[in-house]
C-alpha positions in Angstrom: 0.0 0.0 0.0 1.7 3.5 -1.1 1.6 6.5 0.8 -1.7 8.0 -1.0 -3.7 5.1 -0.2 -2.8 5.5 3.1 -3.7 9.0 3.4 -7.0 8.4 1.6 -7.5 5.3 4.2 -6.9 7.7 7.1 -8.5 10.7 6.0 -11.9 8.5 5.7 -11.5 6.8 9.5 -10.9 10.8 10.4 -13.9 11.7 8.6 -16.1 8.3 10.3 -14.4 9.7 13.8 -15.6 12.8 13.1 -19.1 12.2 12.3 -19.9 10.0 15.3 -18.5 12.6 17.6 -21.2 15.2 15.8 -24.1 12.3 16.3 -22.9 11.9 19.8 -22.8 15.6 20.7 -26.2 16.0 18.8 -27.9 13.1 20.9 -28.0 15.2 24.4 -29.2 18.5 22.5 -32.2 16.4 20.9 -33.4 15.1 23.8 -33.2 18.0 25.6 -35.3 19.9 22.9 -37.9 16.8 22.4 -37.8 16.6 26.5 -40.5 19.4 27.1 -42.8 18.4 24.3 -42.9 14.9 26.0 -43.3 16.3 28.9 -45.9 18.7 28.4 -47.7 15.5 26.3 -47.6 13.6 29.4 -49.3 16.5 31.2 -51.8 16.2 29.0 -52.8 12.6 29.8 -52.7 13.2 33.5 -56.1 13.6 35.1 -55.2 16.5 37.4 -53.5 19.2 35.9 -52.3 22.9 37.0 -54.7 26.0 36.2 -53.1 28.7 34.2 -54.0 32.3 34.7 -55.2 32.0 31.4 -57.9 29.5 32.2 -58.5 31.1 34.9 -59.6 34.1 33.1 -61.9 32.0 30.2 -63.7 30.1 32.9 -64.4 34.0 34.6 -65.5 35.0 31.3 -67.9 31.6 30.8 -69.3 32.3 34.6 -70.1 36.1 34.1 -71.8 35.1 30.8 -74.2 32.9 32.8 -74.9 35.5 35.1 -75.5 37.9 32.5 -77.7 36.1 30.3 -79.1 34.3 33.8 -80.7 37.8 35.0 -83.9 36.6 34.7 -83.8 34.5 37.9 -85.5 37.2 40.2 -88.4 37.9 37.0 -89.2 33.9 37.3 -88.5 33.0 41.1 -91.7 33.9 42.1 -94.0 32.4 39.4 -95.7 29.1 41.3 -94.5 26.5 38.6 -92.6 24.0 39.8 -88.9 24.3 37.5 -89.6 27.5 36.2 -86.5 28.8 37.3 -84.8 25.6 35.3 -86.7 25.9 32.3 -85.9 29.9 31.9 -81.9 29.4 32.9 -81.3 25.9 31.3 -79.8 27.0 28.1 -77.6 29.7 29.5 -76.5 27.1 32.4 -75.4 24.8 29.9 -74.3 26.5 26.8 -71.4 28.5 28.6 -70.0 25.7 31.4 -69.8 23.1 28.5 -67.6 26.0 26.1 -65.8 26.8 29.0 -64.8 22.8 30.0 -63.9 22.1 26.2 -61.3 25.4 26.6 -60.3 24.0 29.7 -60.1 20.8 30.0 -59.5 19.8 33.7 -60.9 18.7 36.8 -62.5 21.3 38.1 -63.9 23.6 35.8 -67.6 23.4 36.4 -66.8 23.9 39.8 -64.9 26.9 39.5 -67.4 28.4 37.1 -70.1 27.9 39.8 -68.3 29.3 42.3 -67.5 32.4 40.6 -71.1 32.7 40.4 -71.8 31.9 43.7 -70.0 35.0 44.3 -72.8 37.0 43.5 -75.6 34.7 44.2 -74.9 34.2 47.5 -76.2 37.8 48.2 -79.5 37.5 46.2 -80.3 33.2 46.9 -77.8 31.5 49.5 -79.7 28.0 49.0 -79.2 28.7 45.4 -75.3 28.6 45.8 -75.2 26.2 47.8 -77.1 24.5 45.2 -75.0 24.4 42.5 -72.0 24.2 44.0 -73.2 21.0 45.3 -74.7 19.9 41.6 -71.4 21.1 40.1 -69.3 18.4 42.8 -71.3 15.8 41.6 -71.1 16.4 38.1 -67.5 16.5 38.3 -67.6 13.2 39.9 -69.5 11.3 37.7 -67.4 12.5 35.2 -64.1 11.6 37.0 -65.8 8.4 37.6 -67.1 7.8 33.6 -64.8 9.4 32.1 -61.9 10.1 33.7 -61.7 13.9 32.8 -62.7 15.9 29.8 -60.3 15.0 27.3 -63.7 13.5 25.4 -65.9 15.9 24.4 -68.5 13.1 25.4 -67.5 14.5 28.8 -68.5 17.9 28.7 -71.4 17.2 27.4 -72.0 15.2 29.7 -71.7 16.9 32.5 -73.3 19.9 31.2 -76.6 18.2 30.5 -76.9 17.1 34.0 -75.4 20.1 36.0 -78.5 22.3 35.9 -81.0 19.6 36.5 -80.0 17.9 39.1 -80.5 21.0 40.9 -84.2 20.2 41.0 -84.4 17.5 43.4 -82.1 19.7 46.0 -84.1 22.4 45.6 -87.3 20.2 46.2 -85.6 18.0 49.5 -84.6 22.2 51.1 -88.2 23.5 50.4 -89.9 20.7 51.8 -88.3 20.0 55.1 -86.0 22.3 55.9 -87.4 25.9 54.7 -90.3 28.1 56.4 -92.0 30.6 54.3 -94.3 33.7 54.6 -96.2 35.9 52.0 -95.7 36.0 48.1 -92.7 33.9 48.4 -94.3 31.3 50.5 -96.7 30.7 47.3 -93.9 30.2 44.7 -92.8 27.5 47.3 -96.1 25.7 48.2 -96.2 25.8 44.4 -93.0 24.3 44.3 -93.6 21.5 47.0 -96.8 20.8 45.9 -97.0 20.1 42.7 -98.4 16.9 41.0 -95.9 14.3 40.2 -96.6 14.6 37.0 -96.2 18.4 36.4 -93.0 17.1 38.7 -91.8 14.6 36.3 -92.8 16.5 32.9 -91.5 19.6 34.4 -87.8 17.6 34.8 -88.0 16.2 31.9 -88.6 19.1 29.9 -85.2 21.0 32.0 -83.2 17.8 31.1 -83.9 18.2 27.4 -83.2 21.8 27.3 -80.2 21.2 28.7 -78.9 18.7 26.5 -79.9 21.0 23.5 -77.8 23.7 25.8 -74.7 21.8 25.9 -75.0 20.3 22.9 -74.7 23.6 21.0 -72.0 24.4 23.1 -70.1 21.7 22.1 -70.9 22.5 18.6 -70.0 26.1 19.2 -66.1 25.4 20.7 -65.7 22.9 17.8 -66.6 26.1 15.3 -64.2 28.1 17.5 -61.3 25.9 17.4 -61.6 25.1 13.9 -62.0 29.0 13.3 -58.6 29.7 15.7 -60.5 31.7 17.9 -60.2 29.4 20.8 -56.8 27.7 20.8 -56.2 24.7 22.8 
């Protein structure tokens, strides 16, 4: 072997030397950059997950909305129908939580929602707070329980459909054994209490389908939102 085959022979084991030590030195700098991507895609199959200020914010917006649009409630609360406050508020009370747990999708959503406006409630109707921030734990836990969270939008609309309704039967158990009334008000609860079972049954019936429709067109509104950009994941 002459000289310039060995200088052609070395000059390729340099150049093989060479470009393992680049793969090598690329290796740690990949795996740093594709670390944070894993993680956050392993955040994003964990159940419990960590509010942002920014979801924080949406789920204020969603809860002010309902209040808002929900300022009817006084208007209807003395009209002696039994669910007439349901009927009235069951759109708004479903439309808006449902947009607001497909933007945010974590445990505890609804709740917050309802507490935020259980702020305000609580100085116009204290059994009404109490209310749903009692419907709002028990939606969250049947869908914790079904579905493990609300990564499927199966979930939202889930628990939107029944959050408002199941408000009915609380409602009904507080009026009837452990409220007093007197005057006007007195009548909108006799009313209440004393309806037939079946203005009772057809009465819940008719607030369960109204708020499926509800959170059914919320659904269908984030899904127009997201494909639109507006509402980013």
């Amino acid at each position: 072997m002459n000289q310039e085959e060995k200088k052609v022979e070395e000059q390729a084991v340099q150049a093989l030397i060479a470009n393992t030590e680049e793969i090598v030195a690329a290796a740690p700098a990949e795996e740093k950059e594709n670390g944070p991507v894993k993680q956050e895609a392993d955040g994003e199959n964990k159940i419990f997950r960590k509010y942002k200020i920014k979801d924080i914010v949406f789920l204020a917006i969603m809860a002010a909305c309902m209040l808002v649009t929900g300022a009817i409630m006084p208007l209807v609360g003395q009209i002696p129908v039994f669910g007439i406050i349901q009927v009235c508020l069951g759109l708004q009370f479903s439309i808006f939580p449902v947009i607001g747990m497909m933007k945010v999708r974590k445990p505890g959503a609804l709740l917050f929602m309802s507490l935020c406006c259980g702020v305000v409630l609580v100085f116009m109707n204290t059994v009404m707070f109490v209310c749903i921030l009692l419907c709002a734990v028990i939606a969250e836990g049947l869908v914790l329980l079904i579905f493990r969270g609300y990564q499927k939008d199966g979930a939202c609309l889930f628990a939107g459909t029944i959050y408002f309704p199941v408000t009915l039967p609380f409602l009904y158990i507080y009026y009837r054994f452990l409220y007093s009334w007197t005057g006007k008000e007195g009548q909108a609860v006799n009313a209440f209490i004393g309806s037939s079972a079946g203005m009772a049954v057809g009465m819940s019936i008719a607030v369960l389908a109204i708020c499926f429709v509800g959170a059914l067109i919320g659904v269908i509104i984030s899904r127009e939102l997201k494909k639109s950009g507006v509402m980013k994941k």
